[in-house]
N, C-alpha and C positions, 0 to 999 in steps of 0.2 A: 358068320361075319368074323373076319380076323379080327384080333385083340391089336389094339395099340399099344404102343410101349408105353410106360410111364415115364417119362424123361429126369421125374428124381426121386428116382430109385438110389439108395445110396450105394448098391452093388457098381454104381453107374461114376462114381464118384471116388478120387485120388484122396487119402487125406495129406492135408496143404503144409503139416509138418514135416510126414513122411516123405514129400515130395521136395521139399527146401532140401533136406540131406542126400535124395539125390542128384540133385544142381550143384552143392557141394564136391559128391563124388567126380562128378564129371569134371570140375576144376580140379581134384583130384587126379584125375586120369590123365590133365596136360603136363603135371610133375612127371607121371608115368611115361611120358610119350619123348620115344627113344629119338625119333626125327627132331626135336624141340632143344636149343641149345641149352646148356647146362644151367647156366646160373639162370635162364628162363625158367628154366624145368621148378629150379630152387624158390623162386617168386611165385608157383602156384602153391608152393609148399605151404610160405606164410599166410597165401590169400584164406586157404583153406580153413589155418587155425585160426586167424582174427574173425572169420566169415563163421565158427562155430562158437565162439566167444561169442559174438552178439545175439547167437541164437538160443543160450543157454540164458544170458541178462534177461533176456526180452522174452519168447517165445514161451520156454522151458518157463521161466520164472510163472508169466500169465496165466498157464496151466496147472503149477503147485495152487496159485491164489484160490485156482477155482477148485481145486479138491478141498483146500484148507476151508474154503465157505459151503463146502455141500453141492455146489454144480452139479447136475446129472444132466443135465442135457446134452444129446447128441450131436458131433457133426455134421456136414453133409456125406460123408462117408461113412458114418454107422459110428463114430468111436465116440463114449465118453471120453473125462480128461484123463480122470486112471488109466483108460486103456490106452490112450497116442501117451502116454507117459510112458509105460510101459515098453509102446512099439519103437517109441525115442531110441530107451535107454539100449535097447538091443541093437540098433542100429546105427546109433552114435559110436556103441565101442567098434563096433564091424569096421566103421569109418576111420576113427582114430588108430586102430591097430591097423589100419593099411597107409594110414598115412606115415605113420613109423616105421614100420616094412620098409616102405617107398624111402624114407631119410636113411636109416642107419644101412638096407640091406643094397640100395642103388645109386641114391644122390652121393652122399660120404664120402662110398671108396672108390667113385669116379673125380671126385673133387680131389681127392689127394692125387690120383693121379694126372691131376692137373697142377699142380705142386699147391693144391688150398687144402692146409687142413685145420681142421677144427676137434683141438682134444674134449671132450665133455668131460673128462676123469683129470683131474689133478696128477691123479699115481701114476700117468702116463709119461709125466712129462720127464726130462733128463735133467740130472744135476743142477745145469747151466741153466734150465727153465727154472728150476726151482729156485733157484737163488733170485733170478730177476721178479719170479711172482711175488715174492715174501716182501724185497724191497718196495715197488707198486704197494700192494697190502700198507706197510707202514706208511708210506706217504702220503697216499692218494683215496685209502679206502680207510683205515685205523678214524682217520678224525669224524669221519662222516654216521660212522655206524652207532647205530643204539642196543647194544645187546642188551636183552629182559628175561629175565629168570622167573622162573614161576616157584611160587612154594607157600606155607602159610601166610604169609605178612604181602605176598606179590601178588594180585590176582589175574588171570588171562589177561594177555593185552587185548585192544581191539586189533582187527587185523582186516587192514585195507582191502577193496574189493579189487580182483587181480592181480595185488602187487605178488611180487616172486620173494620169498623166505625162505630159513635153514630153520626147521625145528631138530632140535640135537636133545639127547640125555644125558646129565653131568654128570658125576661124582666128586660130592660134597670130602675134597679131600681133608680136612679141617676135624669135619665130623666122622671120617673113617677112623682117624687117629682117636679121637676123645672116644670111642667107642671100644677102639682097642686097650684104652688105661682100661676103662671099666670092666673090659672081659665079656663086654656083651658083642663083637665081633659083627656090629649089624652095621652098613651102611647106605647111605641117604642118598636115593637117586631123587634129580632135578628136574623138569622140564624147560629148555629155555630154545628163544627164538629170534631170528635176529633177519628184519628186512633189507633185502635187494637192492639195494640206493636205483628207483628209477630213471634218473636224473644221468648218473652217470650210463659210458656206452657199455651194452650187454657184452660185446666180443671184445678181449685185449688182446691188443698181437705182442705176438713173443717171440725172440730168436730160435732160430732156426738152424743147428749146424750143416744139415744139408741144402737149404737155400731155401725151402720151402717158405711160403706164407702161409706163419700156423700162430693161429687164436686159439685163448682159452677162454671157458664162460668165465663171467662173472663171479657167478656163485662157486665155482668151482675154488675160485682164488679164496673165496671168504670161506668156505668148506674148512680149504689146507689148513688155514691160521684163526681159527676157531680156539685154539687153547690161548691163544691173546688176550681175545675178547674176554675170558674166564678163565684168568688166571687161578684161581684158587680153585681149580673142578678137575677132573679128568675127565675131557669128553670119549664118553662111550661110541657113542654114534651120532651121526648126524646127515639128515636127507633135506633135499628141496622139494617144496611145497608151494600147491598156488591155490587159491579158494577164485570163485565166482558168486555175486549174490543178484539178489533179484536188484535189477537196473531198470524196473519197469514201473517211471513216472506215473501213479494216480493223481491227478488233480482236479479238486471241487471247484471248479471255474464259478460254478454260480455263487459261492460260497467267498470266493479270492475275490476280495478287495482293491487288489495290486497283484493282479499277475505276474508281475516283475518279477516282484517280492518272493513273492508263493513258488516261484519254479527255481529261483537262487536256493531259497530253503528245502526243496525237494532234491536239485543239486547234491546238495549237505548228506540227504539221508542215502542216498546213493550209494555211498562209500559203506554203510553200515545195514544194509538190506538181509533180511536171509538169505544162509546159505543156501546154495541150489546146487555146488559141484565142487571138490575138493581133487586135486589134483597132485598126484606126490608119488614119488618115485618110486620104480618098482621093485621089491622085496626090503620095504622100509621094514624099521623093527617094529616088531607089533606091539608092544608094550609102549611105545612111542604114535605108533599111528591108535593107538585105543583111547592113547589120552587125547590127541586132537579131533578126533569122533566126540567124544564126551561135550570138551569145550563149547565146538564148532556147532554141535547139534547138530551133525549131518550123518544121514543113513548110508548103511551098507552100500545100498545100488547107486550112488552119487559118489561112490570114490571110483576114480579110475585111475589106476595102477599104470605110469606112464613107461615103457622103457627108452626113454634117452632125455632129450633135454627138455625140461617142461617150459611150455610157449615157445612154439616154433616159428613167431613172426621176426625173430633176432634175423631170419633166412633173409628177409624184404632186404636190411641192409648188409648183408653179407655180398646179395647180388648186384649190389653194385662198388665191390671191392674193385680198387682202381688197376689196371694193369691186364686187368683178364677180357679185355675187349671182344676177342675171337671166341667169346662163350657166351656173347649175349647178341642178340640180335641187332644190327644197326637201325635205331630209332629213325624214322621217317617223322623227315620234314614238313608240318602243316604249310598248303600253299596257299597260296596271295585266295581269295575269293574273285574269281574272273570279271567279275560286272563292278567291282571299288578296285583299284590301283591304288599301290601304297602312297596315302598322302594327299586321297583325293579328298573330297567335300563327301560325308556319307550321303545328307542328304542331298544333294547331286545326281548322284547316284542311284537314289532310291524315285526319285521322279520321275527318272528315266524307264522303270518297270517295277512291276518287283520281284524280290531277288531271295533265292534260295540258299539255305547257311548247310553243310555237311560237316560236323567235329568228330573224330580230330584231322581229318582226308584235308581239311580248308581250315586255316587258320581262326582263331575265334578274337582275332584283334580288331576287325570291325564290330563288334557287339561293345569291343571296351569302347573304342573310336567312337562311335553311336553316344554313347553317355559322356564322354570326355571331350568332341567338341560343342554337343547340347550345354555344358558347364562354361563353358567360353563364348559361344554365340550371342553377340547381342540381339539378336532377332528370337531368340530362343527364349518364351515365356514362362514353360513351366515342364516339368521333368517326372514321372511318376510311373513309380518301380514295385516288383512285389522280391523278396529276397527270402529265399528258403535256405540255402548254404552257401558261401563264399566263400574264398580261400582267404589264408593266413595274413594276407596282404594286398587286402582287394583292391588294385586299381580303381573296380567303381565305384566303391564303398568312398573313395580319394574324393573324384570325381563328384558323387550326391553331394558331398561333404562342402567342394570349392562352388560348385550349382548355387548351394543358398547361401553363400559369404559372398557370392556375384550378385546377390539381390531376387533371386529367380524363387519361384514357389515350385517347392521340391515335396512329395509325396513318398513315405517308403512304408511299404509295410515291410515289416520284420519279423518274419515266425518263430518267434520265440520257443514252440515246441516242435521241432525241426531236432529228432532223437540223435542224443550227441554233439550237437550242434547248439544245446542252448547257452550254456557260457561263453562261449565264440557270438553269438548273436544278438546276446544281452549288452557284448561289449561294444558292438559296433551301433547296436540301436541308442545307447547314451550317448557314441562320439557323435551320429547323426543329428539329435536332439540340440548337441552343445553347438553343432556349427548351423543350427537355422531348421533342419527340417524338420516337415511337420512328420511323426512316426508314429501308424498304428501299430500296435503289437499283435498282431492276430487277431482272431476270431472267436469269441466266447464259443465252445464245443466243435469246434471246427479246423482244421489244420490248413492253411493257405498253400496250398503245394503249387499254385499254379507260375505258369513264368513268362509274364508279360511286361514290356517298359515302352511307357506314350511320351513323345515330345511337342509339344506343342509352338510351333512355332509362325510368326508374325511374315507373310510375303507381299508380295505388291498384290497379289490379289485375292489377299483376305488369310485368314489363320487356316494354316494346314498343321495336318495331325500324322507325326511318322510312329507308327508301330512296330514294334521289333517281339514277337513269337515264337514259343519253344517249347523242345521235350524237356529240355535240360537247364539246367541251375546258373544262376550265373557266377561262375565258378572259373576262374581261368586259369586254376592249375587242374581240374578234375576234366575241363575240356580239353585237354593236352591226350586224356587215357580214356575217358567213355566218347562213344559213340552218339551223336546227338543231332537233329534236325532243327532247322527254326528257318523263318521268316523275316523280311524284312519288305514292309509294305506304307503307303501312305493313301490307299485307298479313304475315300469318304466313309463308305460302309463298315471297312474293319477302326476309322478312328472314333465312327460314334461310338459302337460296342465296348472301344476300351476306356472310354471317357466313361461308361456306361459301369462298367465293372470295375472302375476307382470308386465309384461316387459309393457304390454299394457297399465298397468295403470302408469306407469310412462314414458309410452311417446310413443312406440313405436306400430306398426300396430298390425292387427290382424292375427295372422300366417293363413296358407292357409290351414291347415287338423288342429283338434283335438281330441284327443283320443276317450277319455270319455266325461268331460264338456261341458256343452252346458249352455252357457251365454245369458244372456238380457244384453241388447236391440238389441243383434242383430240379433239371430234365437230362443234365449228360446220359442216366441208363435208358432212361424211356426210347431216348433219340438213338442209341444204339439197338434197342431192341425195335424200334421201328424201322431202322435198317435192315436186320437182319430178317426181320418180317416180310420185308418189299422183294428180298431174296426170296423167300421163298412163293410170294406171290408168282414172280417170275420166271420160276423151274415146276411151278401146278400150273402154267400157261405155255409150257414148251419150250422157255426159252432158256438159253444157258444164261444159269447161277453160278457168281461164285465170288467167294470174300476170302481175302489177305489181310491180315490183323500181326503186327509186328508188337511184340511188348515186353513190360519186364515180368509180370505173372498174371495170370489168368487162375481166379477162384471165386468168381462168382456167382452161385448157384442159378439167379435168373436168367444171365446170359448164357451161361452152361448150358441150359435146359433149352434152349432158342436154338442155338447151336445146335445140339441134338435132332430138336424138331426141322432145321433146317437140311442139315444133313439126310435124315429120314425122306425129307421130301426130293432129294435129288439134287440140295446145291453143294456142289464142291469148297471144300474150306480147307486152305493153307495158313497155319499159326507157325509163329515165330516166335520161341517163348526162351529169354534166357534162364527163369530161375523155376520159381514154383508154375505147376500146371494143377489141377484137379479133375482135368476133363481126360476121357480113355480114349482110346483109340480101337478101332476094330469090330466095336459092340452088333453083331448082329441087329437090321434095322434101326439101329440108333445111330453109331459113329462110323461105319464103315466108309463115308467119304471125306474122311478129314485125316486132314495129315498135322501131324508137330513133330517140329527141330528146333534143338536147342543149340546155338551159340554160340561156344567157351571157346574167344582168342587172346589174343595182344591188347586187344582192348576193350575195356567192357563196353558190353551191348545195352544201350541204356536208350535209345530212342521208339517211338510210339507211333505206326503208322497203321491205318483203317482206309481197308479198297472192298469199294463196293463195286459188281459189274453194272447192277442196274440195267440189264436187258442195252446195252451198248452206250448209257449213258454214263460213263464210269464216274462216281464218285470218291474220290482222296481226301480223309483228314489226317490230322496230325495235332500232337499236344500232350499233356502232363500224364495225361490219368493210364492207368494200367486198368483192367475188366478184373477189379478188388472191389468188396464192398468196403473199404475204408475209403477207397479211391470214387468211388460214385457213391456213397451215401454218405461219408465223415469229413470230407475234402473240399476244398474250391481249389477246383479243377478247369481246367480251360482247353479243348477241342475246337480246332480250327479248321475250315475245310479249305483247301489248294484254287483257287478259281484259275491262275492261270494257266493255259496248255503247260507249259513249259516246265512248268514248275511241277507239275502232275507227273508230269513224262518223268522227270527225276526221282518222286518218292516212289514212282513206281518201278522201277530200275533196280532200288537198292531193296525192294524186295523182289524181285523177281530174279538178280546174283545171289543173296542170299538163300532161295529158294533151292539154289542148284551149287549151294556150297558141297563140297564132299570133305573137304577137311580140317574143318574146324567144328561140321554140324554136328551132332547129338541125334538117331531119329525113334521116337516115343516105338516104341512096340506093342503088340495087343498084349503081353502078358505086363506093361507096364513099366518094362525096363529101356534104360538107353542106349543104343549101342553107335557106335560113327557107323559113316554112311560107309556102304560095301560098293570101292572104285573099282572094284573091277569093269571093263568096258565101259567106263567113263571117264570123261576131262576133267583133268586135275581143277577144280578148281577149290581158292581159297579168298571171300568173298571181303574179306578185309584189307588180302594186300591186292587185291583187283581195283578195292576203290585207290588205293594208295596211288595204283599207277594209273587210274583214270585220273584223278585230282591233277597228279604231274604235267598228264598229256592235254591238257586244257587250259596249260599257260601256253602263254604267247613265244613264238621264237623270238629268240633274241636277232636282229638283222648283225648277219657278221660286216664288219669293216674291211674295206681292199686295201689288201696292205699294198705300201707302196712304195718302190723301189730305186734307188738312186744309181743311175749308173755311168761311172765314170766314163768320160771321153777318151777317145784310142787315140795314145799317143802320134804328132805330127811325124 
């Protein structure tokens, strides 16, 4: 009798850091990619370094905590934290040193030859630049700065997490002299260091005598005029420097009294974390980088020796320097949503069927419209929203706020632990508070990720309930650039569920049936794993299996292992996975029927769709969660399934383009690696400006007008 595989085998298994850096690379690869216009090329540049910044806060950080506490336990892929620490650090620099390569040895000297240049060296500059830096300097930079000198009586400053610094060596010219009366010939070197003003802009542009537009860093300028700052010293040297520290929130919920409180104060400590990574220029002096080792308390393997400019996110607004238009791609226009005309009634609209949302292909101004005429409507009873991130200026945040100064009972949850987002959230969950609404803060151990908003409103024939359903945040400047699905429906079935799933988040139990919805944490895995089950019922009975899963990562050991078992049994599995994967591909009797591609365009890939064949009965959902156990087991999550044709027909659509992207895809290999899809004898396709031009071709013609012409009478 043949052996069965073990489906968690950890040989079987990605590990989920390893696998985030190469998602990274691969955004990596569109700076690389010679067809991609220039200052595009430049914006994968920055995504990459901010994209590894939050990996070293958060990730990196999580994995020191658990060596520093004795953790031995293993991944799903075999590694203690020592070892993916280990596999990081090797992998990180691989990464960072190509990312460098990629600026200094290809972006750069094509930018200047588009007359953009950017000096990182002072020494570079001409005469004429120098005189205008120094001036700048005195006016605009002198008042601002705090230069701090170390020595006995001054102790280490603290030093902010990411901000950008010059640590320099002085000489104590004062104390060379008094040394020289004495004959003892000895003198006093300094350590001093002097912060980045983050506040002001990292690039200043500077004359140019050949026409060129040419910036210089920041630091560069504060570098030159460093003997200002310290006057009485002779600066020996001096390099720039960036630290990172652990950015990763602990909080004892059951302990916090005032969550509020407790994540303001957690805030605070953010800034002052261990160090996790030290960043500073390469071939600093070593007498100089020994003493900020010392200080910093950071090890060897956590310095990386940068060579160019350290934090390469200054790239995000370099590309969009004004004038160079012919090097960035022209932004496509989000269109009308076909089934609401601008300025219709949403719900109108929404009675008439329901109706499908695609961002950013379809504008996301009915989702604001949806909460902004509910705040106006006098028939409109009550308003109730869950808020995980929103932009700096949220129209709906507006909107909730004039909802309950109208009288109206207004609901918002506000996820206060929404990483990165919780001083943005704290700020908006007190303006809600102050104009009327009632605001839960989350979830005792739970994170609300989910993205649902009910209106309830008053008709001639009794109270109806509009729901509006999503991948994506309600965010309306982040829906301009991710990729996002949602719903908008007034069904009976989906407005009990969401009456249903207010009431629970504000206090009350779990009702005992629900319609449609199915939530994390408390059956979303099971009912995915009872999907994935029925698949395989239906391939051990003959019939064709197969499931399309579109998301942002996939690391869940128990769907992993389903997957596997399904695979094995004969059902075909297509993923679509932007970031982290954990699951192989190719595994003799394990994975050989499964395919993954990844993603990486113009716009992040950020929506969540689930097709099941179901033996000809196809089932579609859609909704917040990724196949993460944060996502099914730490989360309220919300998964929706599609009921009508039409609406099916579309989420199926945009995985089955994507499915046959060739040049934007990513496709996993058995040895693990990613490589773009090989077009040879295949149609070009690029499944993001496909939607672009579908969206377009789904407006209405405009009817041309006959012109009409006057024509004069022949003379008598």
């Amino acid at each position: 009798m043949e052996n069965k595989p073990d489906f968690r085998n950890s040989d079987y298994y990605e590990n989920r850091e390893l696998s985030w850096i190469k998602f990274d690379e691969r955004v990596l690869s569109e700076a690389k990619d010679k067809s991609i216009p220039l200052l595009e090329r430049l914006k994968f540049i920055s995504i990459t370094s901010s994209n590894l910044d939050e990996f070293f806060m958060v990730r990196v950080a999580s994995l020191k905590d658990m060596v520093h506490a004795g953790y031995k336990k293993k991944d799903i892929a075999g590694f203690t934290a020592k070892e993916q620490l280990l596999a990081i650090n090797t992998d990180t620099r691989k990464l960072v040193e190509s990312q460098y390569h990629t600026y200094n040895r290809s972006l750069v000297p094509l930018l200047e030859k588009e007359g953009l240049r950017i000096l990182d060296h002072h020494e570079k500059m001409t005469e004429e630049q120098a005189d205008f830096v120094d001036r700048y300097f005195m006016e605009s930079l002198y008042p601002v700065l705090t230069p701090m000198a170390v020595d006995a009586s001054r102790p280490f400053p603290l030093i902010r997490n990411k901000s950008l610094n010059i640590a320099a060596l002085l000489l104590n010219k004062n104390k060379g002299k008094d040394a020289d009366k004495k004959g003892e010939g000895s003198e006093e070197k300094v350590f001093a260091t002097v912060q980045v003003p983050g506040m002001l802009p990292r690039l200043v542009q500077i004359p140019d005598e050949e026409g060129m537009t040419t910036f210089i860093l920041l630091e560069q300028i504060i570098e030159r005029n460093l003997d200002k700052l310290f006057s009485n010293y002779e600066v020996l040297c001096a390099y720039p420097y960036r630290i990172m520290r652990n950015a990763d929130l602990t909080i004892d919920e059951e302990e916090a009294s005032d969550l509020l409180k407790e994540i303001q104060n957690k805030l605070k400590m953010r800034q002052w974390g261990e160090v996790i990574r030290l960043e500073i220029e390469e071939k600093a002096d070593k007498k100089l980088l020994r003493f900020l080792k010392s200080e910093l308390k950071v090890a060897d393997e956590d310095i990386f020796h940068i060579s160019g400019p350290i934090d390469l996110t200054f790239a995000m607004k370099l590309s969009g320097q004004a004038g160079f238009d012919h090097l960035r791609y022209k932004q496509p226009t989000p269109q009308p949503v076909p089934e609401i005309q601008a300025g219709e009634n949403v719900f109108e609209a929404i009675r008439k069927g329901d109706i499908f949302l695609h961002h950013p292909y379809e504008t996301f101004d009915p989702v604001v419209d949806f909460i902004r005429q509910a705040s106006n409507d006098p028939d409109v009873l009550a308003i109730k929203q869950t808020l995980y991130r929103v932009s700096g200026n949220s129209p709906i945040i507006s909107s909730l706020a004039h909802a309950a100064e109208n009288g109206k009972q207004v609901t918002v949850l506000v996820e206060l632990k929404a990483r990165f987002d919780e001083e943005n959230n704290i700020v908006w969950a007190k303006m809600l508070e102050k104009a009327g609404c009632h605001v839960i803060y989350g979830l005792v151990g739970l994170k609300t990720h989910s993205k649902i908003a009910l209106v309830v409103r008053r008709e001639e024939d009794g109270i109806r309930r509009y729901v509006h359903l999503a991948t994506g945040n309600y965010n309306d400047s982040t829906a301009k650039l991710y990729t996002d699905c949602g719903i908008f429906t007034c069904k009976e079935s989906y407005g009990e569920d969401a009456t249903a799933v207010f009431n629970m988040l504000s206090g009350y139990s779990e009702p005992k049936v629900w319609n449609e919805l199915v939530l994390a944490p408390y059956w979303l895995k099971d009912k995915f794993l009872y999907l994935i089950e029925r698949e395989i019922n239906h391939a051990k009975n003959g019939d064709y299996a197969h499931i399309m899963a579109k998301m942002n990562s996939l690391c869940d050991p128990d769907i992993i292992a389903a997957l596997y078992k399904a695979s094995a049994c004969g059902v075909k599995i297509d993923l679509i996975i932007r970031g982290i994967c954990c699951l192989r591909v190719g595994i003799p009797g394990v994975s050989e029927n499964i395919t993954v591609r990844s993603i990486v365009g113009n716009f992040l890939e950020h929506s969540r769709i689930f097709y099941f064949e179901n033996g000809g009965e196809t089932e579609v959902y859609m909704g917040s969660a990724d196949w993460m156990p944060r996502n099914l087991d730490r989360r309220v999550e919300i998964v929706f399934p599609l009921r009508d044709e039409s609406l099916m027909e579309k989420a199926i659509h945009i995985l089955e383009v994507e499915l046959e992207d060739t040049e934007k895809a990513h496709v996993l290999g058995d040895d693990g690696n990613y490589e773009k899809v090989d077009r040879r004898g295949k149609t070009h396709v690029n499944s993001q400006l496909q939607f672009v031009q579908e969206a377009k071709a789904m407006q209405p013609v405009a009817q041309e007008t006959a012109s009409r012409v006057f024509i004069p009478a022949e003379p008598i």
